[in-house]
PDB file of N, CA, C and O in Angstrom:
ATOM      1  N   UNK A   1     -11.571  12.183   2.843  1.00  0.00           N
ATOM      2  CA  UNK A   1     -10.395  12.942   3.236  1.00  0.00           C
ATOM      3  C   UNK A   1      -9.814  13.604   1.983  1.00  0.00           C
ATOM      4  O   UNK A   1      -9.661  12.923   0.968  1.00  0.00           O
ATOM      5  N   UNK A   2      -9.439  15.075   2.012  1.00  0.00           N
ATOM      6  CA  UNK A   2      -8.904  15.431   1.001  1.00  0.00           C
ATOM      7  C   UNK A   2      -7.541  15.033   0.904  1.00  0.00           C
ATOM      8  O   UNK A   2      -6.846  14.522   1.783  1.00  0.00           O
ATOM      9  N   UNK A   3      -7.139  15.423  -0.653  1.00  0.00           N
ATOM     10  CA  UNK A   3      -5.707  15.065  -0.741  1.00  0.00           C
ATOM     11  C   UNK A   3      -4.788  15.719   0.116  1.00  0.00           C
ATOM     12  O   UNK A   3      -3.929  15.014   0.647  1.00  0.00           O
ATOM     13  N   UNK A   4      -4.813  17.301   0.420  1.00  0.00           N
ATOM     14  CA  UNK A   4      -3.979  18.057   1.279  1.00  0.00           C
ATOM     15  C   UNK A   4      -3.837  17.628   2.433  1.00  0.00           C
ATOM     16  O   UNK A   4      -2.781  17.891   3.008  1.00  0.00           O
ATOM     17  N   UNK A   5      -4.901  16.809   3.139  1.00  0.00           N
ATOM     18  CA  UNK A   5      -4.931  16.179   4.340  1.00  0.00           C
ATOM     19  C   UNK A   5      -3.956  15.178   4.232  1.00  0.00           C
ATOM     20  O   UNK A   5      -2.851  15.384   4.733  1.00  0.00           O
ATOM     21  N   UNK A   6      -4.226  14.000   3.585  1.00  0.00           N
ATOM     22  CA  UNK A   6      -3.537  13.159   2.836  1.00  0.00           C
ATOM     23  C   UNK A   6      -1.889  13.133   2.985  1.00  0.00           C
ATOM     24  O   UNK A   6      -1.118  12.459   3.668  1.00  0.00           O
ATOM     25  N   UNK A   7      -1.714  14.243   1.971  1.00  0.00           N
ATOM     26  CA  UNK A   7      -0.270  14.605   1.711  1.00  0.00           C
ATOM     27  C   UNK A   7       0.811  14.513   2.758  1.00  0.00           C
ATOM     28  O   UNK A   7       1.935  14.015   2.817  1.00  0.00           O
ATOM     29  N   UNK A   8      -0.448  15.596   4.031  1.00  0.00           N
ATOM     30  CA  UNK A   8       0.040  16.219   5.669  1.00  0.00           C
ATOM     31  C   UNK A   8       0.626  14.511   6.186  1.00  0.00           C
ATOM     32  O   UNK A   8       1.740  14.075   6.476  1.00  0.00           O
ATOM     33  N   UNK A   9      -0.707  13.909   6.116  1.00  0.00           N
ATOM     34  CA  UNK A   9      -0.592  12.896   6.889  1.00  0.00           C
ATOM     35  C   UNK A   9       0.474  11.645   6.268  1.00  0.00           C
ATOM     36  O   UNK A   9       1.077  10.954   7.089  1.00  0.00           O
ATOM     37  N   UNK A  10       0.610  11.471   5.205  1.00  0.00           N
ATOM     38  CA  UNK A  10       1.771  10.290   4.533  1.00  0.00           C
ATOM     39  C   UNK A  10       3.116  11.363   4.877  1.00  0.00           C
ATOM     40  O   UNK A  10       3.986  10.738   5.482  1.00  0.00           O
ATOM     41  N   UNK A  11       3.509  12.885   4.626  1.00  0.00           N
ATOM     42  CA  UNK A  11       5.240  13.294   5.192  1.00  0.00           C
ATOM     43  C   UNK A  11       5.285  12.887   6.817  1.00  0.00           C
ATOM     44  O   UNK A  11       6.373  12.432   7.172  1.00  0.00           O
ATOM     45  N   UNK A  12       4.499  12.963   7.606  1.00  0.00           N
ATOM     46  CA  UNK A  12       4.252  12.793   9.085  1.00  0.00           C
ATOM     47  C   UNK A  12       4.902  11.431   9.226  1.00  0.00           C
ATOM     48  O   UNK A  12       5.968  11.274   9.819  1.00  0.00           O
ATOM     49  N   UNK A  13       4.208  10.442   8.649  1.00  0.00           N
ATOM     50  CA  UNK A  13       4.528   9.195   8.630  1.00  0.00           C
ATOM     51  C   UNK A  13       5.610   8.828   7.958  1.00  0.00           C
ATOM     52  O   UNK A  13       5.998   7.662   8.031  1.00  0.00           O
ATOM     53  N   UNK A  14       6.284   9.784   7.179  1.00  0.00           N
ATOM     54  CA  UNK A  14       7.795   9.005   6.237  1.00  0.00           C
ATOM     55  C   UNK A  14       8.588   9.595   7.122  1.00  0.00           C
ATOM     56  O   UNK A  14       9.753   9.213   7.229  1.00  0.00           O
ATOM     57  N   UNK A  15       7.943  10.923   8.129  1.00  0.00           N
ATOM     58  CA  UNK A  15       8.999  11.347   9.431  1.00  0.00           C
ATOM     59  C   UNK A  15       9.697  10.317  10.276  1.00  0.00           C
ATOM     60  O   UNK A  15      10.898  10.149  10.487  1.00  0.00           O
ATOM     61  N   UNK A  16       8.448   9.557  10.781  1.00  0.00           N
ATOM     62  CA  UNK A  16       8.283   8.234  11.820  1.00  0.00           C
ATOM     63  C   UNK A  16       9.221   7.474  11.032  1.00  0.00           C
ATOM     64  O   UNK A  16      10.366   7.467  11.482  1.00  0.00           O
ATOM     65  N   UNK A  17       8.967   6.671   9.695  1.00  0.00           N
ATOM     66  CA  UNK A  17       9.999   5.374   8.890  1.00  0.00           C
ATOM     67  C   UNK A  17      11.116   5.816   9.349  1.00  0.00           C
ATOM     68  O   UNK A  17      11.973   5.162   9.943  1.00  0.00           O
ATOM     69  N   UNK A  18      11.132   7.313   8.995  1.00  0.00           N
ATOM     70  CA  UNK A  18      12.704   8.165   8.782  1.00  0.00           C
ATOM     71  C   UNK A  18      13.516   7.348  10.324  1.00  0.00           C
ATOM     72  O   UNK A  18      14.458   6.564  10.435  1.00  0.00           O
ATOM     73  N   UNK A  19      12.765   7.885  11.134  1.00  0.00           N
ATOM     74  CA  UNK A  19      13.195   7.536  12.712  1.00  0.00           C
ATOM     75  C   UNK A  19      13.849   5.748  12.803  1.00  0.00           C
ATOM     76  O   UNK A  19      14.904   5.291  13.242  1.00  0.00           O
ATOM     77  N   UNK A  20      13.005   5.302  12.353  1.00  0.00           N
ATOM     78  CA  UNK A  20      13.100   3.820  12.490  1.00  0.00           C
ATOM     79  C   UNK A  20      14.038   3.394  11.829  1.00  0.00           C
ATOM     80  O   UNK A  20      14.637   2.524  12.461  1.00  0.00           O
ATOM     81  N   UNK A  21      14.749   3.722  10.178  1.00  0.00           N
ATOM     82  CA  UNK A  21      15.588   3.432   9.635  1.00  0.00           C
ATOM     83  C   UNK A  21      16.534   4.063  10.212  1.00  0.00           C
ATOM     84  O   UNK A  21      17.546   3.853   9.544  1.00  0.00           O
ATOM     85  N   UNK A  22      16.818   4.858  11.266  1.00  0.00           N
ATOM     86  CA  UNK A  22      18.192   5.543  11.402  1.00  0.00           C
ATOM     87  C   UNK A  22      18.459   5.115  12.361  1.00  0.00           C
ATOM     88  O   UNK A  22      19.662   5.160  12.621  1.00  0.00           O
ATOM     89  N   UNK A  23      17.655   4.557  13.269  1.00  0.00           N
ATOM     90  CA  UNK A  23      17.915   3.441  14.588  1.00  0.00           C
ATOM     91  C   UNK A  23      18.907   2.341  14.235  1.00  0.00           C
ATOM     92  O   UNK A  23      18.584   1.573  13.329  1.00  0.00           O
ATOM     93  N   UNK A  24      19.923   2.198  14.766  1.00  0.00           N
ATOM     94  CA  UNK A  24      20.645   1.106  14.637  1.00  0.00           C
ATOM     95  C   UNK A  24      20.428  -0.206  15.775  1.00  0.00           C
ATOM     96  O   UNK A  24      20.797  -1.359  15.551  1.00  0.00           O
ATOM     97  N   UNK A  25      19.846   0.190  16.848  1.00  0.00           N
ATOM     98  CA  UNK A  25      19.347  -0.832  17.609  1.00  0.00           C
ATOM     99  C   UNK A  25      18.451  -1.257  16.627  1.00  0.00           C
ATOM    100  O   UNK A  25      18.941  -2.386  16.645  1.00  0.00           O
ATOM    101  N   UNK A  26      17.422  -1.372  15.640  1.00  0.00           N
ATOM    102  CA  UNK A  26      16.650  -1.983  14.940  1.00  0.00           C
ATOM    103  C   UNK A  26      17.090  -2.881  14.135  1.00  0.00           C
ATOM    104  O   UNK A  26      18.092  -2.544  13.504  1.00  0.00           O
ATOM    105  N   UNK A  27      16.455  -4.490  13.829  1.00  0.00           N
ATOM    106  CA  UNK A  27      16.915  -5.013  13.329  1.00  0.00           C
ATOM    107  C   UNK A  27      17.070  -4.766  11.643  1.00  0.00           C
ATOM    108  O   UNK A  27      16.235  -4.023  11.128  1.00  0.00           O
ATOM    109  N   UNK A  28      18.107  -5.366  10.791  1.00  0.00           N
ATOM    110  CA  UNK A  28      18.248  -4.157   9.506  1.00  0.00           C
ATOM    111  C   UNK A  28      17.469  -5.147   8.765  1.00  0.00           C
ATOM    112  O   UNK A  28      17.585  -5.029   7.545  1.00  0.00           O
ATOM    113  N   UNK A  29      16.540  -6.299   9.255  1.00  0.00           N
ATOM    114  CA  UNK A  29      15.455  -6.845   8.596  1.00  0.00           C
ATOM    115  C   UNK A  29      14.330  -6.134   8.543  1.00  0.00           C
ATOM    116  O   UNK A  29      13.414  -6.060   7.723  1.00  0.00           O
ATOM    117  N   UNK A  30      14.548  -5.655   9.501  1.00  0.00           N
ATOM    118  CA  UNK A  30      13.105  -4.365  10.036  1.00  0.00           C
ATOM    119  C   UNK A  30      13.436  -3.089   9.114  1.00  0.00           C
ATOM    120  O   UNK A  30      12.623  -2.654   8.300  1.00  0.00           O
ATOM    121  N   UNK A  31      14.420  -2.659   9.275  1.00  0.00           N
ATOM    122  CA  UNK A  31      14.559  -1.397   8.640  1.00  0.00           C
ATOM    123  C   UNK A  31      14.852  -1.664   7.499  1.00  0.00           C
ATOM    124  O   UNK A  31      15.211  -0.619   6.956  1.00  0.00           O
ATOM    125  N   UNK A  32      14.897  -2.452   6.858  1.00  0.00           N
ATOM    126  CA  UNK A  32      15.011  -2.926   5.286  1.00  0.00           C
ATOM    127  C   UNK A  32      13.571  -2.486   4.662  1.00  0.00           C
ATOM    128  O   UNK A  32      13.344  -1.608   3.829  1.00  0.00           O
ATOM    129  N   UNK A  33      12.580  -3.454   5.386  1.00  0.00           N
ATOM    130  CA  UNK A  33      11.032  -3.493   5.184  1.00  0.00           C
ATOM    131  C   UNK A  33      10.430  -1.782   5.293  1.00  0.00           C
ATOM    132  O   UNK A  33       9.624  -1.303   4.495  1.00  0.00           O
ATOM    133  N   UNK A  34      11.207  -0.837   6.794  1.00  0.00           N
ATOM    134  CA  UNK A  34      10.148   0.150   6.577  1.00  0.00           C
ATOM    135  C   UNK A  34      10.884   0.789   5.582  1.00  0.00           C
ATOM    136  O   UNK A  34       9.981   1.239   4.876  1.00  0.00           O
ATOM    137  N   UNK A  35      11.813   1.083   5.125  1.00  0.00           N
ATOM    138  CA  UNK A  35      12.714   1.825   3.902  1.00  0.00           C
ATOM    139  C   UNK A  35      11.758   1.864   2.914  1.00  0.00           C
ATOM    140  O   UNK A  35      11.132   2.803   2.420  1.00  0.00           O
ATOM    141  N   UNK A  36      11.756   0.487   2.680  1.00  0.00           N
ATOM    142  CA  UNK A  36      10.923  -0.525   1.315  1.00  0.00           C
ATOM    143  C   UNK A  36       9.283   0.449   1.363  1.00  0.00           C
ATOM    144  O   UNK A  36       8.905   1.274   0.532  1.00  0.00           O
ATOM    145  N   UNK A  37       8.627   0.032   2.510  1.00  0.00           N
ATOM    146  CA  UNK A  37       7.572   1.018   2.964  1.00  0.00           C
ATOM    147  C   UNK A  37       7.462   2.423   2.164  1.00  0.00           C
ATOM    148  O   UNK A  37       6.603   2.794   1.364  1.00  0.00           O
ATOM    149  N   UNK A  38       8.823   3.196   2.733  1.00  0.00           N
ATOM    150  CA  UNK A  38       8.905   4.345   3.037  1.00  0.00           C
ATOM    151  C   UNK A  38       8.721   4.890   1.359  1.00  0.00           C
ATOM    152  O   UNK A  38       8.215   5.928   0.933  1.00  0.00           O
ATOM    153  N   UNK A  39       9.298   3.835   0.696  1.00  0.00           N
ATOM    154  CA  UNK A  39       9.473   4.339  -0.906  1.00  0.00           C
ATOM    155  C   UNK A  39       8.484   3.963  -1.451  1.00  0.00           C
ATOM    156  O   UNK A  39       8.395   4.628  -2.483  1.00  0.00           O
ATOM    157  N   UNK A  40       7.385   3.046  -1.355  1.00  0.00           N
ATOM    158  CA  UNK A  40       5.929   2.676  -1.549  1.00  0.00           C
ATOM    159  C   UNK A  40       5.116   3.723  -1.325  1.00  0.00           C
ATOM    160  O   UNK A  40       4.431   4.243  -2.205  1.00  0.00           O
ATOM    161  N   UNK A  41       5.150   4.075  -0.166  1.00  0.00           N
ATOM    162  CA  UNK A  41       4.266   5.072   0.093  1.00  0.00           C
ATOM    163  C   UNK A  41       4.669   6.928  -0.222  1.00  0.00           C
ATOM    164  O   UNK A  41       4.009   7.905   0.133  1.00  0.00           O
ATOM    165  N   UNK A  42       5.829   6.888  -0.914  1.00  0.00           N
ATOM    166  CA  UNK A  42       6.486   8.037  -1.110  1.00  0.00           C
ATOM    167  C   UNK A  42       6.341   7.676  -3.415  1.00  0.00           C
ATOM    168  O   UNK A  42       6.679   8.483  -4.281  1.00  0.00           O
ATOM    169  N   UNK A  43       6.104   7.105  -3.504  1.00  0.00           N
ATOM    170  CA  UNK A  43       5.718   6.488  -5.032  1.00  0.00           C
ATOM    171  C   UNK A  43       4.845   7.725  -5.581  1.00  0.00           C
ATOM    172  O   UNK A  43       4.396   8.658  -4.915  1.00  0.00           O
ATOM    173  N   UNK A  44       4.715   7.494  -6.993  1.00  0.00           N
ATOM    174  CA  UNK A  44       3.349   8.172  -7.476  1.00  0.00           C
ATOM    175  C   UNK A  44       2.773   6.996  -7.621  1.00  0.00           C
ATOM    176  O   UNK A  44       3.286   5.890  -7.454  1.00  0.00           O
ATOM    177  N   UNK A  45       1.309   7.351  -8.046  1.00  0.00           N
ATOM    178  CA  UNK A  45       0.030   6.580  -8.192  1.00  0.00           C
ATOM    179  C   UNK A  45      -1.033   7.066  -7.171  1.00  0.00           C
ATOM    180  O   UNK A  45      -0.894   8.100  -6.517  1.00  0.00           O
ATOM    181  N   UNK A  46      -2.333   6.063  -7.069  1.00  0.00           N
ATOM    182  CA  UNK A  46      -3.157   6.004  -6.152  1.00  0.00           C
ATOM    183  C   UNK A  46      -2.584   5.734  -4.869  1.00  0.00           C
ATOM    184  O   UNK A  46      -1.924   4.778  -4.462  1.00  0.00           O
ATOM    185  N   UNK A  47      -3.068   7.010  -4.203  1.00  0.00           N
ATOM    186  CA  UNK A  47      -2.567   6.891  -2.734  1.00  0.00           C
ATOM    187  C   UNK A  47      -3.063   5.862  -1.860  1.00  0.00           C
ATOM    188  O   UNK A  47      -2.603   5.748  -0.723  1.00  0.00           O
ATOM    189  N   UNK A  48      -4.015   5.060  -2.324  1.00  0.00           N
ATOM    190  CA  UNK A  48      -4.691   3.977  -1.488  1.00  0.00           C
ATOM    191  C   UNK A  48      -3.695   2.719  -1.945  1.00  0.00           C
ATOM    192  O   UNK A  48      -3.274   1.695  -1.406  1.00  0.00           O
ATOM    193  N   UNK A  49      -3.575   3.282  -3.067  1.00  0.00           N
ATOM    194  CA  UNK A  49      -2.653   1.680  -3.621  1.00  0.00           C
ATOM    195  C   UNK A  49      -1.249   1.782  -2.839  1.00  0.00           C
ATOM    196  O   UNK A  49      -0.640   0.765  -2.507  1.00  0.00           O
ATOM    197  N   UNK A  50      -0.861   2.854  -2.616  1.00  0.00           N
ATOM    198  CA  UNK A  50       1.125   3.204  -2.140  1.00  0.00           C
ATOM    199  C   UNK A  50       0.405   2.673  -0.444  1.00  0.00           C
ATOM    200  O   UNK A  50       1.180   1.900   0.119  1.00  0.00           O
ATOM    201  N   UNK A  51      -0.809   2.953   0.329  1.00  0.00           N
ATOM    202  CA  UNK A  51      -0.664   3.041   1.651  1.00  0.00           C
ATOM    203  C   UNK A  51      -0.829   1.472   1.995  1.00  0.00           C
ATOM    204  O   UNK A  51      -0.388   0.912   2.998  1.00  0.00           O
ATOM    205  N   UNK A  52      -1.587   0.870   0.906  1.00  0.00           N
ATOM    206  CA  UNK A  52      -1.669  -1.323   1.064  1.00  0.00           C
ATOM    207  C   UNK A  52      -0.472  -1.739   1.257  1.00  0.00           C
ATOM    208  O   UNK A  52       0.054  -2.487   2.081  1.00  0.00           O
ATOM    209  N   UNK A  53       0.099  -0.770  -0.175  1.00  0.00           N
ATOM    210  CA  UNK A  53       1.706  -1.350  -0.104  1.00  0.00           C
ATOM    211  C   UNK A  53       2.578  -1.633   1.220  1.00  0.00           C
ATOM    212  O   UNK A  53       2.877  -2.648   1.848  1.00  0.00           O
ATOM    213  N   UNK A  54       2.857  -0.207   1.354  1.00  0.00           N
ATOM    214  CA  UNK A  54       3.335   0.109   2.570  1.00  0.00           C
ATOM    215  C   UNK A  54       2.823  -0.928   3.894  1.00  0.00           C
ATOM    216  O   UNK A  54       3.669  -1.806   4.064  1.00  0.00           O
ATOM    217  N   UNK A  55       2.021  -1.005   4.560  1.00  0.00           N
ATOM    218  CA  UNK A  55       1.527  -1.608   5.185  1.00  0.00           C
ATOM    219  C   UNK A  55       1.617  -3.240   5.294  1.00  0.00           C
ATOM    220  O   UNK A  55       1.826  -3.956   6.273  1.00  0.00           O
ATOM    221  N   UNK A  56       1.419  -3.508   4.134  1.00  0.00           N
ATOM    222  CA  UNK A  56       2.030  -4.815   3.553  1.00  0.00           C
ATOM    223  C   UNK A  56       3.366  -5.361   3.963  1.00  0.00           C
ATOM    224  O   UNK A  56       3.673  -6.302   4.695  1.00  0.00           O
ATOM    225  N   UNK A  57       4.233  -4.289   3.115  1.00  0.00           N
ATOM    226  CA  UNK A  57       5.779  -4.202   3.868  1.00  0.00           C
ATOM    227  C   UNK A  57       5.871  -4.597   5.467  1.00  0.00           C
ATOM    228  O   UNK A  57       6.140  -5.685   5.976  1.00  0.00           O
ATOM    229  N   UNK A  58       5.516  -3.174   6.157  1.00  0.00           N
ATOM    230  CA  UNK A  58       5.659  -3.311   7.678  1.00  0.00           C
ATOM    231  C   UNK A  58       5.156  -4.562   8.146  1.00  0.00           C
ATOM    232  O   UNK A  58       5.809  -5.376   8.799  1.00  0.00           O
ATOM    233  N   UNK A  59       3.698  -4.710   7.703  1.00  0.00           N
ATOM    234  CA  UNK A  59       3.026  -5.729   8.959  1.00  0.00           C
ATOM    235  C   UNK A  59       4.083  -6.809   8.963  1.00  0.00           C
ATOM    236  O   UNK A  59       4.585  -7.247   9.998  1.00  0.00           O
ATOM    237  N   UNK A  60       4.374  -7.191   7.811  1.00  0.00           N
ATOM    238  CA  UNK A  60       5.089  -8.840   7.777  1.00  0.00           C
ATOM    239  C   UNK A  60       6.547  -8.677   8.945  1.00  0.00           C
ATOM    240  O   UNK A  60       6.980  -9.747   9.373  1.00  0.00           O
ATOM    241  N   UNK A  61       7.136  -7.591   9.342  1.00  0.00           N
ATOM    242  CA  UNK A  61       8.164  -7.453   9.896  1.00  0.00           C
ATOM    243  C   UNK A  61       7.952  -6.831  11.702  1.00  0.00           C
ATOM    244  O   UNK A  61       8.840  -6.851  12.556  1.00  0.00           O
ATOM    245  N   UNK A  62       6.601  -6.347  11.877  1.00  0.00           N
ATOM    246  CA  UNK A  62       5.762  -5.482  12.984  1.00  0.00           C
ATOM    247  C   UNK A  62       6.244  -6.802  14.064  1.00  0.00           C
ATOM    248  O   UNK A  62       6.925  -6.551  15.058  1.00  0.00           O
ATOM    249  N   UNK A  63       5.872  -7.990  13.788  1.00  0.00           N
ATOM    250  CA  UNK A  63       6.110  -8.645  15.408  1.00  0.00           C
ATOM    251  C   UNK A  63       7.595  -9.746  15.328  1.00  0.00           C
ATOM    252  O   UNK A  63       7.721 -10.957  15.508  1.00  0.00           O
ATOM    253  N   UNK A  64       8.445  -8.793  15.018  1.00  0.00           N
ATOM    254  CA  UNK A  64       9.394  -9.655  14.833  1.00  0.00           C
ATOM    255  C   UNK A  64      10.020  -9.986  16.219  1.00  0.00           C
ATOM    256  O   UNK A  64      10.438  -8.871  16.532  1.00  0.00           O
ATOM    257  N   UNK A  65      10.244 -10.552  16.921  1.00  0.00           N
ATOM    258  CA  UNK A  65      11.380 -11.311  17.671  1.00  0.00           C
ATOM    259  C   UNK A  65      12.583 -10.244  18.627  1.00  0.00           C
ATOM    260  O   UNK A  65      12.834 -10.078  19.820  1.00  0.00           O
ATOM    261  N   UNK A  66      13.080  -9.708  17.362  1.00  0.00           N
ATOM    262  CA  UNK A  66      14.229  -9.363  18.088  1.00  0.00           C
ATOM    263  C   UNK A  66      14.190  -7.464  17.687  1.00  0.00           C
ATOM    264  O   UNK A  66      15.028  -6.636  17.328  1.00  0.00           O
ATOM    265  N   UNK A  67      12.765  -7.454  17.991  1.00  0.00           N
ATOM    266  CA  UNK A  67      12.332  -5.404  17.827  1.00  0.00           C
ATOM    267  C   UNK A  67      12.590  -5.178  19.351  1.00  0.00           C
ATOM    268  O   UNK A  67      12.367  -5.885  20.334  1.00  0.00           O
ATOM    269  N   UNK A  68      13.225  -3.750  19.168  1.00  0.00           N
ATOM    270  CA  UNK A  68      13.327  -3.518  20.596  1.00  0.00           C
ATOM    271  C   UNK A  68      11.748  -2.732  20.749  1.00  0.00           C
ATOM    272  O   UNK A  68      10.865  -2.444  19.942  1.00  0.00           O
ATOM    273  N   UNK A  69      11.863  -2.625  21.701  1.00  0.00           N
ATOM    274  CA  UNK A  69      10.157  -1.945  22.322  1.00  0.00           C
ATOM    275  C   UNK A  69      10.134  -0.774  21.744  1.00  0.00           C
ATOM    276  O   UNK A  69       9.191  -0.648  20.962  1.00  0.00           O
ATOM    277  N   UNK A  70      10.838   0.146  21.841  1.00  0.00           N
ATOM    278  CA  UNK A  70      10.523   1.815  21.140  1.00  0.00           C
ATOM    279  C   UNK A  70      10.302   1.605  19.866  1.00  0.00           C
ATOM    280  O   UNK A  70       9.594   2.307  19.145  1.00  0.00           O
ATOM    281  N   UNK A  71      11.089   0.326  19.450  1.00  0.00           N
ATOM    282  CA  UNK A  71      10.720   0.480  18.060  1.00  0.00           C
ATOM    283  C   UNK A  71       9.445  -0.320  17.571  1.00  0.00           C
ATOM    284  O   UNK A  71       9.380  -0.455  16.349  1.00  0.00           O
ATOM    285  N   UNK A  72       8.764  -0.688  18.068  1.00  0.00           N
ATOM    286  CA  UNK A  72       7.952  -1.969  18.367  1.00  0.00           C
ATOM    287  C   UNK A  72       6.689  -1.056  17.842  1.00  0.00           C
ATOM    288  O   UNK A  72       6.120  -1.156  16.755  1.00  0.00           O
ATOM    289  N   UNK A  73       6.332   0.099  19.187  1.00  0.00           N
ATOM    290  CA  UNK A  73       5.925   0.666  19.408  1.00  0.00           C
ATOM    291  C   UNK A  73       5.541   1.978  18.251  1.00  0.00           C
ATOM    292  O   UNK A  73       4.405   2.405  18.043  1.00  0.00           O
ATOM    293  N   UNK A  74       6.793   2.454  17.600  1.00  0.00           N
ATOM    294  CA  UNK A  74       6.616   3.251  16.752  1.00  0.00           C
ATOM    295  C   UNK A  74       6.170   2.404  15.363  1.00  0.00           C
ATOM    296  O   UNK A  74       5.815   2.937  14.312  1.00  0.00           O
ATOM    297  N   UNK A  75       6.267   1.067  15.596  1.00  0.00           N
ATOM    298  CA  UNK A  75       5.916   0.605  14.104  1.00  0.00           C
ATOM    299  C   UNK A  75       4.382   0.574  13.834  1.00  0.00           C
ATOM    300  O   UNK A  75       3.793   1.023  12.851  1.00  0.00           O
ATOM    301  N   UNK A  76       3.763  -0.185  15.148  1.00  0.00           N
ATOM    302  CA  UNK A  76       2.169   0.020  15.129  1.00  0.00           C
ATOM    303  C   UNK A  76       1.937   0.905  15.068  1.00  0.00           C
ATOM    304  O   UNK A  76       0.745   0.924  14.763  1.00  0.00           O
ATOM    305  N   UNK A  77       2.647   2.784  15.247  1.00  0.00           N
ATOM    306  CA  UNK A  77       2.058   3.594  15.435  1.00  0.00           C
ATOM    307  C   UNK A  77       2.124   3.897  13.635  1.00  0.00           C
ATOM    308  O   UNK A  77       1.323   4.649  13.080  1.00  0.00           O
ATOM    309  N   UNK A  78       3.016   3.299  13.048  1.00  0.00           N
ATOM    310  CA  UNK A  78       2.963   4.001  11.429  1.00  0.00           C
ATOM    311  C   UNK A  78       1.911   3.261  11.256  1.00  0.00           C
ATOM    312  O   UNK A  78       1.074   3.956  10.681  1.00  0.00           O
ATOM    313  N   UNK A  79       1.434   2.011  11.490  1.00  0.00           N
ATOM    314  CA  UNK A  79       0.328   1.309  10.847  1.00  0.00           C
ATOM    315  C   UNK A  79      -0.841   1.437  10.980  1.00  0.00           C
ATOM    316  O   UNK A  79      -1.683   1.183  10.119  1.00  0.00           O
ATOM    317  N   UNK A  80      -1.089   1.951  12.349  1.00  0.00           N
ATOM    318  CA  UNK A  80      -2.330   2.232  12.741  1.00  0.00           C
ATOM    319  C   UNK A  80      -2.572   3.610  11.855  1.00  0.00           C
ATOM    320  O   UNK A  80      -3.631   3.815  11.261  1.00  0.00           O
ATOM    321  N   UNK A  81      -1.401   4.572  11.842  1.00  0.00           N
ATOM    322  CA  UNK A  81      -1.656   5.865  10.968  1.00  0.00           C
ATOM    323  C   UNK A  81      -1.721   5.585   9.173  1.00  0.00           C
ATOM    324  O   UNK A  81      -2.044   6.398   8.307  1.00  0.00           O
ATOM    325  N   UNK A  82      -1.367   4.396   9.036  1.00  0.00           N
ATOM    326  CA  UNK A  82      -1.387   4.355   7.431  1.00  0.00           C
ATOM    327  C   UNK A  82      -2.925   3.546   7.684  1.00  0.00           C
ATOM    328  O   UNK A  82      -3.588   3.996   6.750  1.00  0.00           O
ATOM    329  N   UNK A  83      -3.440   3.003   8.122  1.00  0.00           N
ATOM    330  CA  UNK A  83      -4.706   1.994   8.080  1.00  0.00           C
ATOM    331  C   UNK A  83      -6.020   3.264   8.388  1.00  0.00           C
ATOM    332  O   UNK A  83      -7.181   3.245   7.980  1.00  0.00           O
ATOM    333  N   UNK A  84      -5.485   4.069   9.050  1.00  0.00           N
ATOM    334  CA  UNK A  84      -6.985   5.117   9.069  1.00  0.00           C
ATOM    335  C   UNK A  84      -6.779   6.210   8.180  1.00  0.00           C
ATOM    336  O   UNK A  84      -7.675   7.040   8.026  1.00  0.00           O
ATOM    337  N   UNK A  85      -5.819   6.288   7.650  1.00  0.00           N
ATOM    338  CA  UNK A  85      -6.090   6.966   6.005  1.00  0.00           C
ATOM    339  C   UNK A  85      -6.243   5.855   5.163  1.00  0.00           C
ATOM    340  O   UNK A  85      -7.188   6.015   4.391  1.00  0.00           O
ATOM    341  N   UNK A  86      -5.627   4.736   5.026  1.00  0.00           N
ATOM    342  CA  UNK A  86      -6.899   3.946   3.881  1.00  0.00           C
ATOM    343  C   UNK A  86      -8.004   3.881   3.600  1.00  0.00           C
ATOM    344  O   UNK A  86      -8.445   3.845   2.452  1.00  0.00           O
ATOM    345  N   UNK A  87      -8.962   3.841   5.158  1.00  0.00           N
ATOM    346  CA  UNK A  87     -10.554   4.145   5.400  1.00  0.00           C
ATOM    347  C   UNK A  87     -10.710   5.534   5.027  1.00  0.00           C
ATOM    348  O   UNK A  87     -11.815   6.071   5.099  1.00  0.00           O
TER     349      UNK A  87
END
């Protein structure tokens, strides 16, 4: 994958965090983590290294308890989109 692809595809996905941190139905344990994410994967360095990060962040917070469903929903969708640009 080129970098321009790349680039497209990590603003797409800091769109989505964006969404999730501005949700106040979300728990602010959750939106703590994708923030945290959001600035990992918005970092310089190796883009493979910012997208572990990131991912890292989310998963540990992805099946929390008290996620409401939309947001549930949009979180696997950042992960599944950060995990097929790692490959």
């Amino acid at each position: 994958m080129d970098d321009k692809k790349v680039s497209e595809l990590i603003e797409q996905i800091s769109r989505q965090m964006d969404t999730v941190t501005s949700d106040t139905t979300v728990p602010k344990n959750v939106r703590a983590a994708v923030s945290e994410a959001r600035q990992k994967l918005n970092a310089s360095g190796d883009y493979v290294v910012r997208i572990a990060g990131a991912i890292y962040s989310i998963d540990n917070v992805s099946n929390d308890i008290n996620l409401p469903p939309q947001a549930r929903t949009t979180i696997w969708s950042i992960l599944s989109a950060l995990e097929s640009i790692k490959e």
